[in-house]
C-alpha positions as CSV (number, residue, x, y, z in Angstrom):
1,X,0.0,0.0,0.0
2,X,2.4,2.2,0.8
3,X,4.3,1.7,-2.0
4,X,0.8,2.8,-4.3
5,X,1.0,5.6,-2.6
6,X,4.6,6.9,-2.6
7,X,4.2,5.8,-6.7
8,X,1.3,8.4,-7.0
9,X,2.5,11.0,-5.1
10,X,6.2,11.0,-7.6
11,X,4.0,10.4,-10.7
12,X,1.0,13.4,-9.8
13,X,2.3,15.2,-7.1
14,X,6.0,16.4,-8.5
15,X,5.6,17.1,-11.7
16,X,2.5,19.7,-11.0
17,X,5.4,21.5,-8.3
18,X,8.0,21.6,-10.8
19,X,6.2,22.8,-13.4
20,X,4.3,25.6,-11.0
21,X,8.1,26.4,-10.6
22,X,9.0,27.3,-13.8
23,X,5.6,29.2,-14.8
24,X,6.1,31.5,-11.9
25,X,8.9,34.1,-12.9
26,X,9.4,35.8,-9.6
27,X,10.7,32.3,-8.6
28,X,13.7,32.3,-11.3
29,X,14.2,35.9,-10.3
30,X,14.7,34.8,-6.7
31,X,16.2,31.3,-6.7
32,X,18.0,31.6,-9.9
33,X,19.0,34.7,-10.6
34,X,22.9,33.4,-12.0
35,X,20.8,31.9,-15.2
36,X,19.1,34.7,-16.1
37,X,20.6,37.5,-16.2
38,X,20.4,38.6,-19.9
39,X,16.4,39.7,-18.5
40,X,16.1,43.3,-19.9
41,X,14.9,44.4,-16.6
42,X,17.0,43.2,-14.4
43,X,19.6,44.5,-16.3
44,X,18.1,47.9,-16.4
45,X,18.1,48.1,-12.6
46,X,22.1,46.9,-12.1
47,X,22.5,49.8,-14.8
48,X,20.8,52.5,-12.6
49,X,22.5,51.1,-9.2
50,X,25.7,51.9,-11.0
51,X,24.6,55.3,-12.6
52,X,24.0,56.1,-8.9
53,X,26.5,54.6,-7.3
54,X,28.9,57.0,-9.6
55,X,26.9,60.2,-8.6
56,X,27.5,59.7,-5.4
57,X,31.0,59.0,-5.9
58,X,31.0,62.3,-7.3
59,X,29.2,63.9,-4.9
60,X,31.1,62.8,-1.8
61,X,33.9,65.9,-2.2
62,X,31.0,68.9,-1.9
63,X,28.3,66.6,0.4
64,X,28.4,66.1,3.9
65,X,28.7,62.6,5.5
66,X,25.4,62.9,7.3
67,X,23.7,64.3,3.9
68,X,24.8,61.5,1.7
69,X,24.0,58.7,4.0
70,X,20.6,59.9,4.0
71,X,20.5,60.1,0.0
72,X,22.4,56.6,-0.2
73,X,19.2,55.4,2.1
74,X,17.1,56.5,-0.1
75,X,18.4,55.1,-3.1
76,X,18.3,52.0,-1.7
77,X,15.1,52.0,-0.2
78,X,13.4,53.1,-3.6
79,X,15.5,50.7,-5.5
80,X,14.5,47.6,-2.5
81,X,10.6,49.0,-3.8
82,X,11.2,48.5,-7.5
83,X,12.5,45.3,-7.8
84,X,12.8,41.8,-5.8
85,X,16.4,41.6,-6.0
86,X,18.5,42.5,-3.2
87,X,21.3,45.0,-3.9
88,X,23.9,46.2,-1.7
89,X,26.4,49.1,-1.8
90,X,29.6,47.9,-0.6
91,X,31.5,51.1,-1.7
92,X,32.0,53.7,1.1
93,X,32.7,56.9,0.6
94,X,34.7,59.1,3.1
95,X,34.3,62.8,3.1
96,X,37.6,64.8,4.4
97,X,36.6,68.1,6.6
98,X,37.8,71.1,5.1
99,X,40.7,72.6,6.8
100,X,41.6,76.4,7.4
101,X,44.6,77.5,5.3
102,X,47.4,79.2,7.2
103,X,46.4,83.0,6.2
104,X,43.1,82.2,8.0
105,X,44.1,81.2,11.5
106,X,44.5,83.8,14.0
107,X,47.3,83.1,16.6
108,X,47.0,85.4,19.0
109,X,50.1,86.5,21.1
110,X,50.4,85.5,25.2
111,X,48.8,88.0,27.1
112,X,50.9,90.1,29.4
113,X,50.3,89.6,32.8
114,X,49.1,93.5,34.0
115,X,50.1,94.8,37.7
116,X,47.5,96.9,39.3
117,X,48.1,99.2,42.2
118,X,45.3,100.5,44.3
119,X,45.7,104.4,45.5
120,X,44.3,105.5,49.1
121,X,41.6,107.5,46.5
122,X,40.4,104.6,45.7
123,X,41.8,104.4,41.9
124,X,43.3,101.2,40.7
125,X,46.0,102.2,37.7
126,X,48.2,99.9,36.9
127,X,52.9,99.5,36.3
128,X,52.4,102.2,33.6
129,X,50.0,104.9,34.8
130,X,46.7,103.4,33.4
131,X,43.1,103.9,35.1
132,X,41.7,100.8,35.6
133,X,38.9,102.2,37.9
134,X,38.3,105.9,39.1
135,X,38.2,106.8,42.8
136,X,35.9,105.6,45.2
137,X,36.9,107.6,48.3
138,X,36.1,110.8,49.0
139,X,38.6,112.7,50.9
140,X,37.7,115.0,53.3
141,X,39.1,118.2,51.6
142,X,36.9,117.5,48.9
143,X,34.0,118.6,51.2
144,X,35.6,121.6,52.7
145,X,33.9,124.8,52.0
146,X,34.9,127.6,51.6
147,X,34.3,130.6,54.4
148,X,31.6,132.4,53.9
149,X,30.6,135.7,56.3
150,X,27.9,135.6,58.8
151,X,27.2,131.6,58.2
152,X,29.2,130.4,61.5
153,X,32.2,131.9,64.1
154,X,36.1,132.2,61.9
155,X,39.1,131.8,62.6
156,X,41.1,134.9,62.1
157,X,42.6,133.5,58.8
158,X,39.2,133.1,57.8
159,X,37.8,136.2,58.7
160,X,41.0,137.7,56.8
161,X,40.6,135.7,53.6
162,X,36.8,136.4,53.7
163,X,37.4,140.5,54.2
164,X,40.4,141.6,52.8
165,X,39.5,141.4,49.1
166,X,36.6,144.3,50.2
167,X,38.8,146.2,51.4
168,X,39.8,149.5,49.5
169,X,43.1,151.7,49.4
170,X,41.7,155.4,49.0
171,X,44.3,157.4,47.1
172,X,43.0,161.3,47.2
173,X,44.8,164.4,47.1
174,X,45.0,164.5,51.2
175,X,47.3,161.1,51.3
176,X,45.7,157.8,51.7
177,X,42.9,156.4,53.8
178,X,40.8,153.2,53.7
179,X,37.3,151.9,52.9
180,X,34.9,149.1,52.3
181,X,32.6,147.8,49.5
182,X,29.2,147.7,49.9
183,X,25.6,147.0,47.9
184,X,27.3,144.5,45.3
185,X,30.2,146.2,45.2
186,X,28.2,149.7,43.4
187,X,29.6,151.8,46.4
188,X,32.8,152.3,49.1
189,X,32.3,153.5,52.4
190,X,34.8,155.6,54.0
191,X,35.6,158.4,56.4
192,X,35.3,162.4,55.7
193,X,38.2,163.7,56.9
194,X,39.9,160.5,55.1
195,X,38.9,163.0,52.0
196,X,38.8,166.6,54.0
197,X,41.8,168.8,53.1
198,X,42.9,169.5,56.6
199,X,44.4,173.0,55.9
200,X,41.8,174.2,52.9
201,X,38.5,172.4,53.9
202,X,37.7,171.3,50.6
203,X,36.7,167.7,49.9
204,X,38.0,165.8,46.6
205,X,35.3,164.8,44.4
206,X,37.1,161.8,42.5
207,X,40.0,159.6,44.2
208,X,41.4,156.4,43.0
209,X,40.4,153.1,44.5
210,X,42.7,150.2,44.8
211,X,42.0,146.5,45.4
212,X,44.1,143.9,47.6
213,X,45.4,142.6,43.9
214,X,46.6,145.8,42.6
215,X,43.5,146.6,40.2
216,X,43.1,150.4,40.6
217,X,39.6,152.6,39.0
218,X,38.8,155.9,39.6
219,X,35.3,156.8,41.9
220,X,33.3,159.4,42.2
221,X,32.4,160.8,45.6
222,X,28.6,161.0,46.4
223,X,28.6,162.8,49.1
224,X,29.9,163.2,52.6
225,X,29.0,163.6,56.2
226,X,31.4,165.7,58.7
227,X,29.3,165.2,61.7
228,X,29.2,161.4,61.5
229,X,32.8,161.0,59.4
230,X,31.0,159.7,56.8
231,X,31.6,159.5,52.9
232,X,29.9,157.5,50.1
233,X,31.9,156.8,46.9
234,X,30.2,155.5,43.9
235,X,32.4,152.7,41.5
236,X,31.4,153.7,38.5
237,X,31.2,150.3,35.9
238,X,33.6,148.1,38.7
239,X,31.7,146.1,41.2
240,X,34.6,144.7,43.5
241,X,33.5,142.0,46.2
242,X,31.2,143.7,48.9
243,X,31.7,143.0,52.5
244,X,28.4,141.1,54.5
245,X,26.8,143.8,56.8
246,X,26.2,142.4,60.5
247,X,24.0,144.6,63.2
248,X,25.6,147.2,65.7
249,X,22.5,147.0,67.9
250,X,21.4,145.4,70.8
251,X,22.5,142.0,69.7
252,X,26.2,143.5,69.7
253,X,27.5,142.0,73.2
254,X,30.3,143.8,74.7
255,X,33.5,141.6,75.6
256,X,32.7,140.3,72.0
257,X,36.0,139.4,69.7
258,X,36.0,142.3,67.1
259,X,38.8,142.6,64.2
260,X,40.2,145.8,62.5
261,X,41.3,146.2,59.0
262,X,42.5,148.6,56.4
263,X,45.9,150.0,55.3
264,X,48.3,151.9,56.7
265,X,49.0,155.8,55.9
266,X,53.2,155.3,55.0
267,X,52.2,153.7,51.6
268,X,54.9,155.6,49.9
269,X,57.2,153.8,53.0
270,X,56.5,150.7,51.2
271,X,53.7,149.6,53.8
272,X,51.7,148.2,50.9
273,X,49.6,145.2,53.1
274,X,46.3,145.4,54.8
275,X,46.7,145.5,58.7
276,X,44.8,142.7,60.4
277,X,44.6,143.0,64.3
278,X,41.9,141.4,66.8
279,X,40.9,143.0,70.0
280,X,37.8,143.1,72.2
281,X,34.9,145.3,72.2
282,X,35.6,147.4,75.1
283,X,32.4,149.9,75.2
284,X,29.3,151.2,73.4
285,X,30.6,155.4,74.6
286,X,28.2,158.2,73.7
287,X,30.4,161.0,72.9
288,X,28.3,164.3,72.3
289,X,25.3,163.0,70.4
290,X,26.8,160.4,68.8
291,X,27.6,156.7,69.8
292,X,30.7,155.0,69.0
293,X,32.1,151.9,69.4
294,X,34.8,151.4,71.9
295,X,37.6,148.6,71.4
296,X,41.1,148.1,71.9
297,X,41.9,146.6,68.5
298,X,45.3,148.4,67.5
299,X,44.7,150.7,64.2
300,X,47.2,152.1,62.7
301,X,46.9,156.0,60.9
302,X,45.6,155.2,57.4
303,X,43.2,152.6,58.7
304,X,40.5,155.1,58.9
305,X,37.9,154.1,57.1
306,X,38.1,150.6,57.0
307,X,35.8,148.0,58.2
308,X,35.4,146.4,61.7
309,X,34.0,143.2,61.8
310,X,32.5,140.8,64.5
311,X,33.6,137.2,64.6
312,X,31.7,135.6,61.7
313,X,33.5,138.1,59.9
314,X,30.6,140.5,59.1
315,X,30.5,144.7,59.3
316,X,29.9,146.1,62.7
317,X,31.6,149.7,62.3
318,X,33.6,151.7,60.2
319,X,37.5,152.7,62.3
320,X,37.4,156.7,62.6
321,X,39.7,157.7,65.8
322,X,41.7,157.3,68.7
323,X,44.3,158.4,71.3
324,X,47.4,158.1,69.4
325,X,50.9,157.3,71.2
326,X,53.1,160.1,71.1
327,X,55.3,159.6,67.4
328,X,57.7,157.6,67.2
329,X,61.3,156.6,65.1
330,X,60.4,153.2,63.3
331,X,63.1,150.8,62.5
332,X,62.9,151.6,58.8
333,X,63.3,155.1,59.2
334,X,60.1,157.0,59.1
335,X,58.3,158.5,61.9
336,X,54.7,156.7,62.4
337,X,51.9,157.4,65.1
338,X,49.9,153.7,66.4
339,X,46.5,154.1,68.2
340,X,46.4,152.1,70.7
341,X,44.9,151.5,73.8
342,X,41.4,153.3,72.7
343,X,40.2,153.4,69.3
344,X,36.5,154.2,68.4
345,X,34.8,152.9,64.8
346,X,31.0,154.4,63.8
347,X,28.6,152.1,64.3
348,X,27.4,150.2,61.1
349,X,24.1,151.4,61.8
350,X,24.5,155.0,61.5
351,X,26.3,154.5,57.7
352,X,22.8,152.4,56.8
353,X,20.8,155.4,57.8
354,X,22.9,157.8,56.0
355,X,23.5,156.1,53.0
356,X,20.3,157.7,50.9
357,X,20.9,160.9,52.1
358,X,25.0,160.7,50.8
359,X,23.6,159.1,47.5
360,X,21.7,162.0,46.4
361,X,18.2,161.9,45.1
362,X,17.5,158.4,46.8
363,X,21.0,157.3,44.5
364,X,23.9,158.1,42.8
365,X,22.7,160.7,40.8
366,X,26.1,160.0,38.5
367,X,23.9,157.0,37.5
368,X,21.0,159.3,36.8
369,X,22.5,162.1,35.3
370,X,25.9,160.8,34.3
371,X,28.7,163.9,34.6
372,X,28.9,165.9,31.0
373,X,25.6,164.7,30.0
374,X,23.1,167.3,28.1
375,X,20.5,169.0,30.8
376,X,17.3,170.6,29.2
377,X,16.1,174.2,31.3
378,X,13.7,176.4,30.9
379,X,15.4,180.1,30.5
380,X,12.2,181.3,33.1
381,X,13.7,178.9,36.0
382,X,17.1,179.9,35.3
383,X,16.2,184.1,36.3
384,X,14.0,182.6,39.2
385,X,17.1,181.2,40.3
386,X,19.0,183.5,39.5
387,X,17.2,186.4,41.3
388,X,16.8,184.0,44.3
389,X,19.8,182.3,44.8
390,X,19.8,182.5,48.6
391,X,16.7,180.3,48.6
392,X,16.3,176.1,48.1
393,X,14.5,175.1,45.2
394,X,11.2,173.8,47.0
395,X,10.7,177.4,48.4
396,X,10.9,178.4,45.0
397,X,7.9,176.3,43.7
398,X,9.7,173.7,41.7
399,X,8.4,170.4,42.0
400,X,8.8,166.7,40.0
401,X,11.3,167.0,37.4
402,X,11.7,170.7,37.8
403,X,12.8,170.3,41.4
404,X,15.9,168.2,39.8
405,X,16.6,170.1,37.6
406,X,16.6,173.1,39.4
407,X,19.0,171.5,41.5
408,X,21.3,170.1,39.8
409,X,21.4,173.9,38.3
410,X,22.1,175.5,41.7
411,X,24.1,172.5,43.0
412,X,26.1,170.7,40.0
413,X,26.3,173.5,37.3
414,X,29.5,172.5,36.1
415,X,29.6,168.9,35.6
416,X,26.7,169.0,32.7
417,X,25.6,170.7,29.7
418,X,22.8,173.3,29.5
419,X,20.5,173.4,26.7
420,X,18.3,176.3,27.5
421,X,15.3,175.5,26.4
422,X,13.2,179.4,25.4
423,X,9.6,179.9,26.9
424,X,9.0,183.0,27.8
């Protein structure tokens, strides 16, 4: 039986597989692809494996590794699609990095090593002088301010430095004196007699002014005051630094530290510098109608005129007199009288009061009515004047502008020009 069967099966069975083998030709392709490989199409696929296997060949100088791979992928991935027969690409392509030529590479030099040096400001610089960093500390001179009058109690080389440069040289045709700026520097305040002609009487009307740097201007005197020893003189176009005017009133304490400045009268001697000396306020004296302060702050005769100050460096009196020591024989040859012991300065105060009255027509009236300037008058004021020249101006009916003029007519003839002006 079994030998029927094994019969049938190699007679029916075996032929029907064979021959299903050679109908079928995806089986040649895969089993035996050696014998058959004249098939048009499968040679048409080796051809295009090879017609991309040399474009990448080509490609592998200009294409990046990672690039390539991908494409190589995908040529065998669509070429695994397209046909049954397995193909691999045993070539390998290497791709060399590109490498910088020698003019491209930048070899920097070994930095030097830098030494700093920290300063007690603060500053770091370093071996050569460089700043590295700016200062961080603030010294304490940087803060210091300067000294100012009346803001807090000087030294005396403060009160000095503050008051000298308002100090004035007068320089008139009686010898020298001294005096002290005031009202931004537009006036200077002196003595009378500092201007008097103690022979003739007569008062000069323009002295030269000099400052503590040597600057000298001419100025015009306002007006003066013998009764009080008191004389305004207007600057003209300078305005000098002006003192800081304290109080001579009740708030002036006696025992109080007071200082005297101003220059001494030998200037032709060669005393050229500004005294400075400190003393005390002695006494507030009333001396005939007037009160005077008392101190014994040696002043020496020149000063007169100057300024007194109080110890925040600010105005309390103006030196005018004192009980000289007989005259002596100085070592440099000149004879020289010192006040000492008791010297007397006006109070501040009174100058204040006085100072509209010394100005003139409530101020300078050089500011007004400048000296040579054209005056217009009516040729009826000048007979009333005339005819009545014994008489002031307000008795004569002149009021406003007329009163003025009328004054400056009677008063100031010569320093202006009169245009007489016809209305009869």
């Amino acid at each position: 039986m079994k030998k029927i069967l094994l019969l049938s099966f190699t007679v029916l069975v075996i032929p029907q597989i064979v021959f299903a083998a050679w109908w079928n030709p995806f089986s040649w392709f895969n089993n035996w692809s050696f014998s058959h490989k004249s098939n048009n199409e499968t040679q048409i696929l080796e051809d295009r494996v090879k017609e991309l296997e040399k474009k990448l060949d080509s490609m592998a100088t200009s294409t990046p590794a990672s690039v390539m791979a991908t494409s190589t992928d995908k040529v065998v991935s669509n070429t695994a699609t397209t046909t049954a027969t397995t193909t691999k690409i045993m070539a390998k392509t290497t791709v060399k990095p590109k490498t910088e030529t020698s003019q491209n590479i930048k070899v920097e030099p070994p930095k030097k090593e830098v030494k700093t040096f920290t300063l007690p400001s603060g500053a770091v610089i370093d071996d050569a002088g460089n700043i590295i960093s700016p200062p961080t500390n603030i010294t304490s001179t940087t803060n210091t301010q300067l000294p100012v009058a009346g803001a807090r109690v000087l030294t005396g080389e403060e009160i000095y430095s503050v008051v000298s440069p308002s100090v004035a040289l007068i320089l008139g045709s009686n010898g020298n004196g001294s005096g002290f700026f005031i009202n931004d520097g537009r006036y200077t305040i002196t003595n009378h007699h500092v201007l008097e002609n103690e022979f003739t009487g007569e008062v000069d009307k323009v002295v030269n002014i000099k400052l503590s740097n040597g600057v000298i201007f001419e100025g015009t005197v306002l007006g003066t005051n013998k009764n009080t020893d008191l004389a305004l003189i207007f600057n003209g176009n300078q305005r000098p630094p002006a003192t800081i005017l304290g109080s001579s009133g009740d708030s002036l304490k006696i025992g109080t530290d007071v200082y005297a400045l101003g220059y001494p009268r030998s200037i032709s001697k060669g005393l050229t510098a500004i005294t400075f000396t400190k003393g005390t306020l002695s006494a507030k004296q009333i001396i005939g109608s007037k009160t005077y302060l008392q101190m014994d702050a040696a002043i020496n005769s020149g000063n007169s005129g100057g300024p007194l100050v109080n110890n925040k460096g600010e105005v309390i009196g103006i030196n005018t007199w004192g009980f000289a020591t007989p005259i002596v024989k100085t070592d440099i040859g000149y004879e020289a009288d010192v006040i000492q012991g008791i010297a007397f300065a006006v109070p501040i105060q009174e100058a204040i009061n006085l100072i509209p009255q010394l100005s003139q027509y409530g101020q300078s009236r050089y500011e007004v009515y400048p000296i040579g300037s054209i005056q217009t008058i009516n040729r009826s004021a000048i007979i009333k004047i005339g005819f009545n020249e014994a008489l002031p101006c307000t008795q004569l009916g002149f009021t406003g502008n007329d009163l003025t003029i009328c004054n400056l007519y009677k008063d100031h003839y010569k320093d202006y020009q009169w245009n007489v002006k016809e209305n009869l």
